[in-house]
MIGUTI-901045 format. One record per atom (N, C-alpha, C): residue number from 0; residue in three letters; x, y, z. Coordinates in Angstrom, 1 decimal, always signed. Example, Ala and Ser with C-alpha at 12.3 -4.5 7.8 and 13.67 -1.06 7.14 Angstrom:
BEGIN
(pt 0; 'ALA'; (+13.2; -5.7; +7.8))
(pt 0; 'ALA'; (+12.3; -4.5; +7.8))
(pt 0; 'ALA'; (+13.2; -3.3; +7.8))
(pt 1; 'SER'; (+12.8; -2.2; +7.1))
(pt 1; 'SER'; (+13.7; -1.1; +7.1))
(pt 1; 'SER'; (+12.9; +0.0; +7.9))
This chain:
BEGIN
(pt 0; 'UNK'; (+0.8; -1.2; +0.0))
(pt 0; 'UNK'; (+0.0; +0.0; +0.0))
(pt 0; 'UNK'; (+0.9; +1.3; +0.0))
(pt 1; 'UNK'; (+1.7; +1.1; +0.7))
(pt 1; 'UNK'; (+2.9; +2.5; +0.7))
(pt 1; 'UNK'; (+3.8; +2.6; -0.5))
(pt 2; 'UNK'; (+3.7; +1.7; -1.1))
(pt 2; 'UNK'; (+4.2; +1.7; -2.6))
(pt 2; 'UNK'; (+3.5; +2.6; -3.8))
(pt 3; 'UNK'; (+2.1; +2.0; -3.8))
(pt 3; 'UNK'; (+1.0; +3.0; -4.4))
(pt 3; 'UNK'; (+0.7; +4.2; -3.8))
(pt 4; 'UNK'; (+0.9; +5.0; -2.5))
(pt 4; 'UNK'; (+1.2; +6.0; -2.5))
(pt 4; 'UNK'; (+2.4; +6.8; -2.9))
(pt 5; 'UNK'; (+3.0; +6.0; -2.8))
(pt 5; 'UNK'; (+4.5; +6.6; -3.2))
(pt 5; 'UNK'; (+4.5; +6.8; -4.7))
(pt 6; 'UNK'; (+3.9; +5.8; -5.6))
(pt 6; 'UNK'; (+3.6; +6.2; -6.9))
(pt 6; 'UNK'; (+3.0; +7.2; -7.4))
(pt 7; 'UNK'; (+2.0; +7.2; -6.9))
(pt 7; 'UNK'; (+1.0; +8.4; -6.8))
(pt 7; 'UNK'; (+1.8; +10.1; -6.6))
(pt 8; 'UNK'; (+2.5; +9.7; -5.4))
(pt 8; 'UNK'; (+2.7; +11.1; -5.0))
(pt 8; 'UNK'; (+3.8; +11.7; -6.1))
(pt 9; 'UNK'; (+4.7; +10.6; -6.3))
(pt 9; 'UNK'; (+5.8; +10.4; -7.6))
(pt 9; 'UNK'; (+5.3; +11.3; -8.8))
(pt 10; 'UNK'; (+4.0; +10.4; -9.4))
(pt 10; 'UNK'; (+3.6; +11.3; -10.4))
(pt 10; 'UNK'; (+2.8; +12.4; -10.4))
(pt 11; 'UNK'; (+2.5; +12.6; -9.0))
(pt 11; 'UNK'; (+1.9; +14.5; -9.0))
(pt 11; 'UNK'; (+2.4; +15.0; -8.8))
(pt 12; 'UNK'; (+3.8; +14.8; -8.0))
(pt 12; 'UNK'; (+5.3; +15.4; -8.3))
(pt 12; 'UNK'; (+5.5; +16.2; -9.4))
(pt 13; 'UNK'; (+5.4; +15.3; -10.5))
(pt 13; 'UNK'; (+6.0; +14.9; -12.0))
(pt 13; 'UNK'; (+5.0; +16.2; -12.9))
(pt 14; 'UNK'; (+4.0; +15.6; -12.8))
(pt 14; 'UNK'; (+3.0; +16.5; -13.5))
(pt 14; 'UNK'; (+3.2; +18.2; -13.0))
(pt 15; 'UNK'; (+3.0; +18.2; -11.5))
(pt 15; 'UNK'; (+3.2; +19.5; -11.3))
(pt 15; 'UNK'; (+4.5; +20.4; -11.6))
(pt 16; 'UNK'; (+5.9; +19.5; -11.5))
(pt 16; 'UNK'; (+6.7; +20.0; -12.1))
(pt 16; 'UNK'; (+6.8; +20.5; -14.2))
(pt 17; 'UNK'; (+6.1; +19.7; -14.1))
(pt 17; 'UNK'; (+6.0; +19.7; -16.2))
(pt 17; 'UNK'; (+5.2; +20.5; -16.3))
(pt 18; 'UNK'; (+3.9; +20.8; -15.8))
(pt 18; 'UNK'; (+3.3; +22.1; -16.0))
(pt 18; 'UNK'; (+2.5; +22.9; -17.5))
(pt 19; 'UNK'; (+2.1; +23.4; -17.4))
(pt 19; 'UNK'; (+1.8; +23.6; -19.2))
(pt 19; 'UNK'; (+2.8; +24.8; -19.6))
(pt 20; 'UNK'; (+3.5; +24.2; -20.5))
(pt 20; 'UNK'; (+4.8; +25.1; -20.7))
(pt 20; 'UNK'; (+3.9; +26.4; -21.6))
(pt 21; 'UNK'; (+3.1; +26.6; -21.8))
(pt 21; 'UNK'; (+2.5; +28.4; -22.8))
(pt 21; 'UNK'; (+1.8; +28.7; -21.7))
(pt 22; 'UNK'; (+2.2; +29.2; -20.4))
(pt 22; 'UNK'; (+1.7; +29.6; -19.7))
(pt 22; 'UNK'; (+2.4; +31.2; -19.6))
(pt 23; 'UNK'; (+3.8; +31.3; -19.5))
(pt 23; 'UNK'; (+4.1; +32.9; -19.3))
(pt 23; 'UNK'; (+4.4; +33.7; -18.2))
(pt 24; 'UNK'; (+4.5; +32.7; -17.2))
(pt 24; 'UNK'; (+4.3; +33.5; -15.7))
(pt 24; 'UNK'; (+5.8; +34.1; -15.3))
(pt 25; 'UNK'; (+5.9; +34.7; -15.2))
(pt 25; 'UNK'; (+7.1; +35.2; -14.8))
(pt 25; 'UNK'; (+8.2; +34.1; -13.9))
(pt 26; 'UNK'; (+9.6; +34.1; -14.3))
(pt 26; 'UNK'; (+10.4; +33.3; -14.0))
(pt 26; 'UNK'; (+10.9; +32.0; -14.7))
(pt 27; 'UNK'; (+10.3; +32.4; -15.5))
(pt 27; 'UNK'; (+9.7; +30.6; -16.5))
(pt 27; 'UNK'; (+10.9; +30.7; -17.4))
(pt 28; 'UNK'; (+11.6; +31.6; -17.3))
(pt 28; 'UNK'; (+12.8; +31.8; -18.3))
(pt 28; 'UNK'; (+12.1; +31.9; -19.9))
(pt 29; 'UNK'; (+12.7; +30.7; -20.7))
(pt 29; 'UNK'; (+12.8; +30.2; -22.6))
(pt 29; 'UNK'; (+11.4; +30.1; -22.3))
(pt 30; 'UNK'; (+10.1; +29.7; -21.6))
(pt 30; 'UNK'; (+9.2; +29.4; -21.9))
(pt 30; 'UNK'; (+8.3; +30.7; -22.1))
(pt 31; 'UNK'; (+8.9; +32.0; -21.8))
(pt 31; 'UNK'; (+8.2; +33.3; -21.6))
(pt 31; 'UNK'; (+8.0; +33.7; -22.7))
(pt 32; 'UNK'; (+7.4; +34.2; -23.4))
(pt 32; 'UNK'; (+6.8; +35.0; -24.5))
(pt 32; 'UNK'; (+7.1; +36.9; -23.9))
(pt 33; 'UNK'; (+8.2; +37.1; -24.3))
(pt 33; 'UNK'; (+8.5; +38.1; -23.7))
(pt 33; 'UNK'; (+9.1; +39.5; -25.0))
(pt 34; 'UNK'; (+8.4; +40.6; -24.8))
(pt 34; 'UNK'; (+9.7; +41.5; -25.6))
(pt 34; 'UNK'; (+10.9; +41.8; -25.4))
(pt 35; 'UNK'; (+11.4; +42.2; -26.0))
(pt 35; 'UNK'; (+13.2; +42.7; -26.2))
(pt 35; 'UNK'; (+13.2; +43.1; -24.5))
(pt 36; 'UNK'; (+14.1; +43.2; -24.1))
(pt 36; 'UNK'; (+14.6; +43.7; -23.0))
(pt 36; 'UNK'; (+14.1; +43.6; -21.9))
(pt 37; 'UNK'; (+12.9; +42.8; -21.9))
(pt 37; 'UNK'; (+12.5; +42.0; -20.4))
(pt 37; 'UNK'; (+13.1; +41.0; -19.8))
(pt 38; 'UNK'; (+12.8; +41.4; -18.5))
(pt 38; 'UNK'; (+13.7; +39.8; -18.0))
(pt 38; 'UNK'; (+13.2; +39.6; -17.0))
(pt 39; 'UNK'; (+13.1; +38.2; -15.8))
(pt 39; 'UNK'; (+12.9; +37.7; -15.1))
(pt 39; 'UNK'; (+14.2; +37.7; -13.9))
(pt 40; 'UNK'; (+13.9; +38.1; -12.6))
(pt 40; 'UNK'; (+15.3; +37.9; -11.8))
(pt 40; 'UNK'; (+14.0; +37.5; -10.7))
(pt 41; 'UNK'; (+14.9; +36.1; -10.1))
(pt 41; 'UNK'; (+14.7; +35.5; -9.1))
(pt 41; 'UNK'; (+15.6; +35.5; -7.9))
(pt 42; 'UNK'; (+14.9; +35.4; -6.4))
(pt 42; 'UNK'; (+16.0; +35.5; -5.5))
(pt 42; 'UNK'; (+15.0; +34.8; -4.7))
(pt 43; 'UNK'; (+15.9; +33.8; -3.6))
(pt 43; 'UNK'; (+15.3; +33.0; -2.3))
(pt 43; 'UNK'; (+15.8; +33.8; -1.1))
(pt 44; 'UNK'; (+14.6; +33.9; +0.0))
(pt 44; 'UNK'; (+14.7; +34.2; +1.2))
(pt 44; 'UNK'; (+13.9; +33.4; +2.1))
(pt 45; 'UNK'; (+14.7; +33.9; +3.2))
(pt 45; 'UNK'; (+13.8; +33.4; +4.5))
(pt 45; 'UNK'; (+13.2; +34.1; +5.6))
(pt 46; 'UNK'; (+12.7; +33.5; +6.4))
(pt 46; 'UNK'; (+11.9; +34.4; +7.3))
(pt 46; 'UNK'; (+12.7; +35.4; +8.2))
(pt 47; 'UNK'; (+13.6; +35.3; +8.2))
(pt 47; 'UNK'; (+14.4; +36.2; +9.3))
(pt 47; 'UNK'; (+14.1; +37.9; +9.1))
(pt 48; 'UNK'; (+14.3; +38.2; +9.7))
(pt 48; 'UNK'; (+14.1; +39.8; +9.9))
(pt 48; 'UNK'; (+14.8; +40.6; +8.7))
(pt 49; 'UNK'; (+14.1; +41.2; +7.9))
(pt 49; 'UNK'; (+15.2; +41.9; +6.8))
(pt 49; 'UNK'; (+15.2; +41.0; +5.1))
(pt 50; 'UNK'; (+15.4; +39.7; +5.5))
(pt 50; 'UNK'; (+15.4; +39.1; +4.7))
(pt 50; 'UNK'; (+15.0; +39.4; +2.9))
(pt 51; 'UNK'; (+13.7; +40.2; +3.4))
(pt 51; 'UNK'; (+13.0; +40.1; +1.9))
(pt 51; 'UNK'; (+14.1; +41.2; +1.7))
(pt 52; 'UNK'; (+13.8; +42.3; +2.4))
(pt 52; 'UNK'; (+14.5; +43.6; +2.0))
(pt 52; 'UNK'; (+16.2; +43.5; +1.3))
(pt 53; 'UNK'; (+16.6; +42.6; +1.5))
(pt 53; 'UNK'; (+18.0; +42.4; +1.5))
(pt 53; 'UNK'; (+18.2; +41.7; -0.3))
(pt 54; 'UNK'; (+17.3; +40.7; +0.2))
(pt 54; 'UNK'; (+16.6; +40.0; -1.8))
(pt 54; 'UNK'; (+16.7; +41.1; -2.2))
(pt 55; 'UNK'; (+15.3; +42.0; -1.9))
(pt 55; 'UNK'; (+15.3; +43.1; -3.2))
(pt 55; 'UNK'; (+16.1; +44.0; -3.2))
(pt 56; 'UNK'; (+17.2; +44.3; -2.4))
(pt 56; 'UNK'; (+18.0; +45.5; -2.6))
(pt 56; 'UNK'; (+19.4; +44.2; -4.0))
(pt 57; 'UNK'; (+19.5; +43.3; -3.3))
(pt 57; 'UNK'; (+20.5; +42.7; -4.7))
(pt 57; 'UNK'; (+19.7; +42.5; -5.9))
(pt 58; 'UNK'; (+18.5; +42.3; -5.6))
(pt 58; 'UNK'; (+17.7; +42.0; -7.1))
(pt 58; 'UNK'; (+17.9; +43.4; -7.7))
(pt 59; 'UNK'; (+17.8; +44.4; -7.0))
(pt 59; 'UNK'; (+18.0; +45.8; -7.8))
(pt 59; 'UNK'; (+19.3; +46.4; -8.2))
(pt 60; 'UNK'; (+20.2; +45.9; -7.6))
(pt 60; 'UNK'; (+21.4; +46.1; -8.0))
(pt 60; 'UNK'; (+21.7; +45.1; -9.6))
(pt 61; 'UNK'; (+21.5; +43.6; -9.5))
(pt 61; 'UNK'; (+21.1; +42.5; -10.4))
(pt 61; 'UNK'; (+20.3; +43.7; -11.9))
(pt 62; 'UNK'; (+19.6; +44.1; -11.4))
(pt 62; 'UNK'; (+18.5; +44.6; -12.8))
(pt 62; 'UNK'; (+19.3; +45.7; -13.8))
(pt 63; 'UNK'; (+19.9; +46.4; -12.7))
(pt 63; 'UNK'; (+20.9; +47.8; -13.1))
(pt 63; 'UNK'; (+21.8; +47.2; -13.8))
(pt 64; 'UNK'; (+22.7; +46.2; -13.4))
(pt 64; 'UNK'; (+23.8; +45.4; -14.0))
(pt 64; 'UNK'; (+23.4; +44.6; -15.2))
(pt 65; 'UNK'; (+22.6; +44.2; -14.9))
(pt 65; 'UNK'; (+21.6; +43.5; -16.3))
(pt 65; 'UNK'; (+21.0; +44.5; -17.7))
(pt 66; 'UNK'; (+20.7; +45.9; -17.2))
(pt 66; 'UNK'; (+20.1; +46.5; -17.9))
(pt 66; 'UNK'; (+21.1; +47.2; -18.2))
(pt 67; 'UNK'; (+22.1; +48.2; -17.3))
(pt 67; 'UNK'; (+22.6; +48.7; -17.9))
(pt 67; 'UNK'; (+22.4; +50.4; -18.1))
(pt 68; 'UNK'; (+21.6; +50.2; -17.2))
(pt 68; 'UNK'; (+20.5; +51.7; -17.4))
(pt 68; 'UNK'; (+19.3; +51.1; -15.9))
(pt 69; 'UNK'; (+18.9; +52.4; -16.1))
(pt 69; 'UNK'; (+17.5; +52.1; -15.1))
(pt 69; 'UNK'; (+16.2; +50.8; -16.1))
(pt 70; 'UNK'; (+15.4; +50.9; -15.0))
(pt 70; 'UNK'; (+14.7; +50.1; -15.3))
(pt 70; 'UNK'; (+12.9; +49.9; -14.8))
(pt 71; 'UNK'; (+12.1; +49.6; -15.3))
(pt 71; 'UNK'; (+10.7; +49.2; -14.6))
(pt 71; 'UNK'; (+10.6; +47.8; -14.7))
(pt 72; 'UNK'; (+10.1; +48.0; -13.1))
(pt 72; 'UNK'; (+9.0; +46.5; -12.6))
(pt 72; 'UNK'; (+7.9; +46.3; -12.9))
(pt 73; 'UNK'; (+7.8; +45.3; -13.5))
(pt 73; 'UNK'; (+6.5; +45.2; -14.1))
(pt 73; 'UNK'; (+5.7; +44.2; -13.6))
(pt 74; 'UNK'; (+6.5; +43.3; -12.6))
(pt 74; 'UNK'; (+5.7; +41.8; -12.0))
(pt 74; 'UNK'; (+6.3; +42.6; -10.6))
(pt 75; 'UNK'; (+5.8; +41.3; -9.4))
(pt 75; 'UNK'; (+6.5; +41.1; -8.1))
(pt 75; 'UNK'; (+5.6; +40.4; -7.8))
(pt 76; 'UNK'; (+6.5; +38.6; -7.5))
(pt 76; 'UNK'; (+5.6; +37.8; -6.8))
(pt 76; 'UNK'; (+6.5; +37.0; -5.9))
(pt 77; 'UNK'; (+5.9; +37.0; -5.0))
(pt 77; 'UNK'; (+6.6; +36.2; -3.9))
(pt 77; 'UNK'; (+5.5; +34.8; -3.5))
(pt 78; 'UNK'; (+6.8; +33.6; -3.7))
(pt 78; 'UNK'; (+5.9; +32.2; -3.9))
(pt 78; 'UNK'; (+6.6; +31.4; -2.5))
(pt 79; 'UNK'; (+6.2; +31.3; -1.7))
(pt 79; 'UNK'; (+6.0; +30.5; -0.7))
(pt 79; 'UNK'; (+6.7; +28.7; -1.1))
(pt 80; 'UNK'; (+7.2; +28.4; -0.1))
(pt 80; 'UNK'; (+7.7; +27.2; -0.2))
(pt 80; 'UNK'; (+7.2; +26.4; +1.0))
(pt 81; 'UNK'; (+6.8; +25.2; +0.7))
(pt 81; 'UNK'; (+5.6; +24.9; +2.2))
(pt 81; 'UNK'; (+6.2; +23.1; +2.5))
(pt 82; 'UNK'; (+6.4; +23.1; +3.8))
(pt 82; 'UNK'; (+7.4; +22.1; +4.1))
(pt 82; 'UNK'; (+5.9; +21.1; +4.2))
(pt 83; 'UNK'; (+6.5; +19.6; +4.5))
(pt 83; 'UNK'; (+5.2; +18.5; +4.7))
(pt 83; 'UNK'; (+4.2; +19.0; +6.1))
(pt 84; 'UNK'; (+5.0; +19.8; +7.0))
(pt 84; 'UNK'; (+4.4; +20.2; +8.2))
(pt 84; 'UNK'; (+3.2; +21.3; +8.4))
(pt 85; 'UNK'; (+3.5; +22.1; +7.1))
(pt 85; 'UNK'; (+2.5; +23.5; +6.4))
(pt 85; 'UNK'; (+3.0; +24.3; +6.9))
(pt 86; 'UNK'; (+4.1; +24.6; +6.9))
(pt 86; 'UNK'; (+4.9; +25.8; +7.6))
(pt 86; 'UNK'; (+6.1; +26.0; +6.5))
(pt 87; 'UNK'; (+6.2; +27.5; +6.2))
(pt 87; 'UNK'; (+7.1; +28.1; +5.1))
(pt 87; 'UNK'; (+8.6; +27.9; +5.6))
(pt 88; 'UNK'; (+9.3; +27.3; +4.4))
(pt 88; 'UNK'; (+10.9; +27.0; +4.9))
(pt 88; 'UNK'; (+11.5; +28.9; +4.0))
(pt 89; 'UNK'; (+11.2; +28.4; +3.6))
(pt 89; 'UNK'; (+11.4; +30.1; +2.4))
(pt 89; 'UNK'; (+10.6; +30.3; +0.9))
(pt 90; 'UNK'; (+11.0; +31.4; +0.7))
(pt 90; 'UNK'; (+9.9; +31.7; -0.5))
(pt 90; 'UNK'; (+11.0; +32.7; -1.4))
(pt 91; 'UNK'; (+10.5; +32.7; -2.8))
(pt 91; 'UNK'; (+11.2; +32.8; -3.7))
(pt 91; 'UNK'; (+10.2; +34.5; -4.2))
(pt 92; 'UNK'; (+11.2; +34.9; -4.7))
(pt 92; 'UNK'; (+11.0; +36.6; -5.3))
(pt 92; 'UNK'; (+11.2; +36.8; -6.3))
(pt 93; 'UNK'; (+10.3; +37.0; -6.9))
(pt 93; 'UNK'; (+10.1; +37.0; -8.5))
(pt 93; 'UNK'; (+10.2; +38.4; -9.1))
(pt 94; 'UNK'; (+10.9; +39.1; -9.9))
(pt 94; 'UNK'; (+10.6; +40.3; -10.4))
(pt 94; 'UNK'; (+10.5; +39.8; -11.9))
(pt 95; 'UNK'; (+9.9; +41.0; -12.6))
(pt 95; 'UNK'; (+9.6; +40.8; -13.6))
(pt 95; 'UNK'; (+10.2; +42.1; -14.3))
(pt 96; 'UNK'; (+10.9; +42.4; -15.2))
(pt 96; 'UNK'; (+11.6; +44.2; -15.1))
(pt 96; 'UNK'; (+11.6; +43.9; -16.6))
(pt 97; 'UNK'; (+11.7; +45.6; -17.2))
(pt 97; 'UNK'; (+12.0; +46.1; -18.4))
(pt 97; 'UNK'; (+12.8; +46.7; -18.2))
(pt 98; 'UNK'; (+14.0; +46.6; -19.5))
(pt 98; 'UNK'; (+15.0; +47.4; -18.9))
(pt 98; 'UNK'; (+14.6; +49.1; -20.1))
(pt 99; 'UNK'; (+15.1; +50.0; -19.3))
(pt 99; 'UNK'; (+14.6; +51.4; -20.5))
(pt 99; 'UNK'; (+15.8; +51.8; -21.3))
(pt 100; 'UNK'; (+15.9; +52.2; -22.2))
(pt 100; 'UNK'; (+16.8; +52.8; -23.0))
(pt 100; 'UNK'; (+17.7; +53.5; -22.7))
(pt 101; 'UNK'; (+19.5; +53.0; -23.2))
(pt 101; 'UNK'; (+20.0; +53.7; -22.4))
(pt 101; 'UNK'; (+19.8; +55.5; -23.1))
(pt 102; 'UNK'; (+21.0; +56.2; -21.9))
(pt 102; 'UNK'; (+20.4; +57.7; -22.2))
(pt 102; 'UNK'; (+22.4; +58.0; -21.9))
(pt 103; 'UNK'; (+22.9; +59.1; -22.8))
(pt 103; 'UNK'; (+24.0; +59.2; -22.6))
(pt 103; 'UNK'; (+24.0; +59.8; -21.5))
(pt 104; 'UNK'; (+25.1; +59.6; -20.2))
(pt 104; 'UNK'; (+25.7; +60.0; -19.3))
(pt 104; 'UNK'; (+26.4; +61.6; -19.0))
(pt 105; 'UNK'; (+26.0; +61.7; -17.6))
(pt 105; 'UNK'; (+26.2; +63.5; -17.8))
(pt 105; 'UNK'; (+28.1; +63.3; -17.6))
(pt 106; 'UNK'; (+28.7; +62.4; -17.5))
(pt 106; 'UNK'; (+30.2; +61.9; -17.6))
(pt 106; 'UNK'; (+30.5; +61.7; -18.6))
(pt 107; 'UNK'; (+29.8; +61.3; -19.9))
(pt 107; 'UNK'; (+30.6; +60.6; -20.7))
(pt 107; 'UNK'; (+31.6; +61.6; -21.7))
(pt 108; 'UNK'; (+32.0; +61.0; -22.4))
(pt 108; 'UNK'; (+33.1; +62.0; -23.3))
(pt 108; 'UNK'; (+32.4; +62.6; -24.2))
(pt 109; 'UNK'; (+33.1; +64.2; -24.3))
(pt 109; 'UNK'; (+32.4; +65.2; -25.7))
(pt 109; 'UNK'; (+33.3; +64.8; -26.4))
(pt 110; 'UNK'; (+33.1; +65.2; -27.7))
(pt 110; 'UNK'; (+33.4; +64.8; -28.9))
(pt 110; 'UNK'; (+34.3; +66.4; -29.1))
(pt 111; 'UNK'; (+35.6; +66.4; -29.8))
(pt 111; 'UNK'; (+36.3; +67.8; -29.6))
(pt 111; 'UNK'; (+36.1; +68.1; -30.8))
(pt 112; 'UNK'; (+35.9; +69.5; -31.1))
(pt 112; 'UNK'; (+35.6; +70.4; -32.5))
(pt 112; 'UNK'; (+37.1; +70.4; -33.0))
């Protein structure tokens, strides 16, 4: 009998990981139907004090370095991870960003007449 559960739970495993790939949800990476210069950045935290805030301050540094320029958020989801007990071990932070156009720099080099 513990066998057939274990099969069971095996292939709901299975299915929930495979998922319907034209779904689009943010983080999905190649499966996203995305325009030019969007991107997905993920980060894991935990419950400790600060935690999230610490994710998003490197996710924001992450998007800058990625883009290259400023940027808009366009998602933010935070997905919970839920142990066999029903208590959160940590949850995962999803942004979803556009990066904007770059714009020349009040530094950069003039061009000499």
């Amino acid at each position: 009998m513990k066998l057939i559960h274990f099969a069971v739970f095996l292939l709901a495993g299975c299915a929930s990981v495979m998922g319907d790939k034209g779904d689009n949800k943010p983080g999905q990476g190649e499966n996203s139907a995305k325009s030019p210069g969007t991107y997905s950045i993920t980060s894991l935290y935990d419950g400790l004090t600060g935690s999230r805030e610490r994710a998003a301050s490197w996710m924001d540094s992450e998007a800058r370095n990625m883009c290259a320029s400023d940027y808009i958020r366009i998602s933010e989801e935070s997905v919970p991870t839920i142990n066999p007990l029903g208590e959160v071990t940590f949850s995962r932070l999803i942004w979803e960003i556009k990066c904007l156009p770059q714009t020349q720099g009040a530094n950069a080099p003039q061009a000499s007449s």
